[in-house]
N, C-alpha and C positions, 0 to 999 in steps of 0.2 A: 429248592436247593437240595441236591441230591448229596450225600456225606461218603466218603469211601470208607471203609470200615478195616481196610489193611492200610490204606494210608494215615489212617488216626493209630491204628495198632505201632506202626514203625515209631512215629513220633511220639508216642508214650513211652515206645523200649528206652530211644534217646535222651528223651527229657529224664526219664526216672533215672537214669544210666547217670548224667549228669548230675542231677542233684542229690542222688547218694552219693558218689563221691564228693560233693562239695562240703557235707554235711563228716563222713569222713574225716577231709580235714581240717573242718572248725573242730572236731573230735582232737586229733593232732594236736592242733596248737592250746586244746586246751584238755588236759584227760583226766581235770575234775569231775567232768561234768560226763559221765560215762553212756548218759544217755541220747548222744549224739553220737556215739558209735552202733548202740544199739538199731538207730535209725538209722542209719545210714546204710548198713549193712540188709536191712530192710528192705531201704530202696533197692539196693541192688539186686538183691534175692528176687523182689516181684517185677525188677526189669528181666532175668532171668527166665523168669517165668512167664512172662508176654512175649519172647523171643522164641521160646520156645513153644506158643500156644499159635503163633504165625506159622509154626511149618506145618500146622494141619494141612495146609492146603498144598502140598506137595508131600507130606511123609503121612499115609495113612494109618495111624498108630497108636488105639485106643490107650495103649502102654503108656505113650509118650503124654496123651491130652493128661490124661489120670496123674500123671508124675510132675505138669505143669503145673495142674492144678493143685496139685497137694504142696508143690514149691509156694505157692500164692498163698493158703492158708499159712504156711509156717513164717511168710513174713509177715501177715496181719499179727501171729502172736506173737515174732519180733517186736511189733510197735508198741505192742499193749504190754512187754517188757521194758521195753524203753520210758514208757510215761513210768511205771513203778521204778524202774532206778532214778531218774528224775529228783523225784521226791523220797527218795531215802529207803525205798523199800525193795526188799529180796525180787531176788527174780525168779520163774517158775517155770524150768523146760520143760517139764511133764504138758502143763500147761500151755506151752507156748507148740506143742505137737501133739495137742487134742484135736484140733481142725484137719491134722492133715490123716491123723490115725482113723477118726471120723470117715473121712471121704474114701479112705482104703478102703475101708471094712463094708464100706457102702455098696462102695464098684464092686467087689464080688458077690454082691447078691443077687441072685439072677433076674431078671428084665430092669435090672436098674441103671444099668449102661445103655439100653435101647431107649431108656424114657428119659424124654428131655424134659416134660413136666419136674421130673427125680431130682435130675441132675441139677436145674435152678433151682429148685425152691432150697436143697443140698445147701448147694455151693453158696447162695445167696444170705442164709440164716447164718453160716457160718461168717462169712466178712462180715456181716451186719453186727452181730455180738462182738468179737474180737473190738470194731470200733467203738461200740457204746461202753466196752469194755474200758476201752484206753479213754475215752472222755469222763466215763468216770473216775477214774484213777488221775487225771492232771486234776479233775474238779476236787477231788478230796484231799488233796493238798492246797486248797483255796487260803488256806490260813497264811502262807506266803505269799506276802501281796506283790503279786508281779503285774502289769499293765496290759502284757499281752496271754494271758491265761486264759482270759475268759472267753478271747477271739478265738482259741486254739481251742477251747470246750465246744462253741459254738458252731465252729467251721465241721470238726471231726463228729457232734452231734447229727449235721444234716447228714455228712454222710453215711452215714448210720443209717440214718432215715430213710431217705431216697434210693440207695442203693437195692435194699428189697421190694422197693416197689415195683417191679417186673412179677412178681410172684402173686401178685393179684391177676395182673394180665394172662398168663399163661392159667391160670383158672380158670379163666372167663373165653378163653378164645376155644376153638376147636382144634383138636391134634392137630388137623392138614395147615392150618395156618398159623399155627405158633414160629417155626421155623423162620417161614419167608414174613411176619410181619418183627420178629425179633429180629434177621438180617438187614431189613430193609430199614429202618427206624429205630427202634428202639435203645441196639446194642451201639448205633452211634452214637445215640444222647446217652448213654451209659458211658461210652467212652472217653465223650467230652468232657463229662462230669467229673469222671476219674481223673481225667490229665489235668482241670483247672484245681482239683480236690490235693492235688498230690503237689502242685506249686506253692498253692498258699501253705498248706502245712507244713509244708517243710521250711518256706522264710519263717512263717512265726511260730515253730517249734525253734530256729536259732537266732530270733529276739526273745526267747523267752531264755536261753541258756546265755544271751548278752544280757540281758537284766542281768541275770543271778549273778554273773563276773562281776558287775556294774557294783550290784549288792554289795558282793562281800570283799571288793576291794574298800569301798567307802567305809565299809565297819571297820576295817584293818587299820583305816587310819584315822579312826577314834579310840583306839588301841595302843596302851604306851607298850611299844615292843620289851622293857626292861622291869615293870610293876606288874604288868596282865590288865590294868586298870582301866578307864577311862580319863583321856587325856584332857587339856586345856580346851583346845576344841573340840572336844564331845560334852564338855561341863556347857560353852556358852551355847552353841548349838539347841542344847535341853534347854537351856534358859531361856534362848529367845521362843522355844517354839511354847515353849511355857507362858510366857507374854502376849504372845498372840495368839493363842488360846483364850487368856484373861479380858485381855484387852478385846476381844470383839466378845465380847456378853454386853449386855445395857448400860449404861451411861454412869448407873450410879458407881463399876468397876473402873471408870476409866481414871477416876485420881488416885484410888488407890493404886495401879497400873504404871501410872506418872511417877508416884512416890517410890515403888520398889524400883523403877527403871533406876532413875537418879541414883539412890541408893546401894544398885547394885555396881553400877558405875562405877561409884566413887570407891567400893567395897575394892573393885577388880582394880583398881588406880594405883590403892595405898598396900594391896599386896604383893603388886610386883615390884617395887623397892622392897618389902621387909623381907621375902623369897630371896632376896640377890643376896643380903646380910651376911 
């Protein structure tokens, strides 16, 4: 099966095009959570710059590749901005326009626009950190137990991974066939990977911002809006889970377990009459 490699280009501008703006407006409806604008603007940026790396083939314009390309770096450190606000931390635009000041400073050194060896192993180390970047940054906030975290560490690790794996290749082959075995195969399993890599992270980067709404409504209403305290039901909530904590240890806890239940029952029975008083 042969892969076209401008008709997977097309469909990644569209798909990314889409689910930045979808990402966008879960931003919108919710602009706690600031790091679904971060990504979302992301996505757009690097459909941007796939849109723009499609008219090689009609606009001959080292200018133009180089300017896509540097668009593509500055939204990897969009995303790796995105996870640190996430989790409550600064953002770094110095930082987030290292990859693309990089690749500037690159393309004018001379034979390094001629060498496509230069130009992937370049381009490739930079997306590849950016993301190991950003997985580590959702991972070091693991102390937030969110359910879909560890998928979104997981997913954005591989691609971390895989993506520079081309840079072995291009070692190993010879000049005259780096081109045509990189067009012919390679840069499509690269691009599949990118467009399945860029679907799932984006649904469980916004299950992972519906968790945290999920979160901190449910703490809000353990919360007596009028004391700051903890309400009626954040008291029995702790208790029961205090029970069944207790209660599944060995047998010998299980009457003591019995006796506080009972006890506490009866405790909660006779205070809500003398509370009404």
């Amino acid at each position: 099966m042969v892969l076209d490699v401008p008709t997977l280009l097309v469909v990644s501008i569209f798909v990314t095009a889409v689910l930045g703006l979808l990402l966008i407006f879960a931003w919108i409806q919710d602009r706690s959570i600031q790091a679904l604008g971060w990504w979302g603007v992301a996505y757009l940026v690097g459909g941007l710059s796939a849109g723009m790396l499609s008219l090689q083939q009609f606009i001959a314009s080292p200018f133009l590749i180089d300017f896509a390309s540097a668009l593509l770096f500055v939204a990897c450190g969009m995303s790796w901005n995105g996870a640190r606000a996430f989790d409550g931390k600064s953002v770094r635009p110095f930082a987030m326009f290292a990859g693309a000041i990089i690749w500037i400073v690159a393309c004018h050194i001379p034979g390094f626009a001629d060498s496509s060896i230069g130009r992937i192993v370049v381009s490739s180390l930079i997306i590849s950190n950016y993301t190991l970047f950003t997985a580590f940054e959702l991972w070091s906030g693991r102390s937030e137990k969110l359910n879909s975290r560890w998928p979104a560490v997981i997913v954005i690790t591989l691609h971390g991974v895989v993506f520079p794996s081309q840079v072995p290749l291009t070692m190993v082959l010879p000049g005259d066939r780096i081109a045509a075995t990189l067009t012919n195969g390679w840069i499509a399993t690269l691009a599949i990977e990118s467009l399945l890599y860029s679907i799932a992270a984006a649904f469980i980067l916004l299950e992972m911002a519906k968790e945290r709404t999920e979160r901190v409504h449910k703490e809000a209403a353990l919360i007596d809006p009028l004391t700051g305290v903890h309400n009626r039901r954040a008291i029995i909530e702790s208790q029961n889970k205090f029970f069944r904590v207790r209660c599944g240890r060995p047998s010998r806890w299980r009457s003591s377990c019995s006796t506080s239940t009972s006890s506490s029952r009866s405790t909660t029975v006779l205070a809500i009459p003398a509370a009404t008083k």
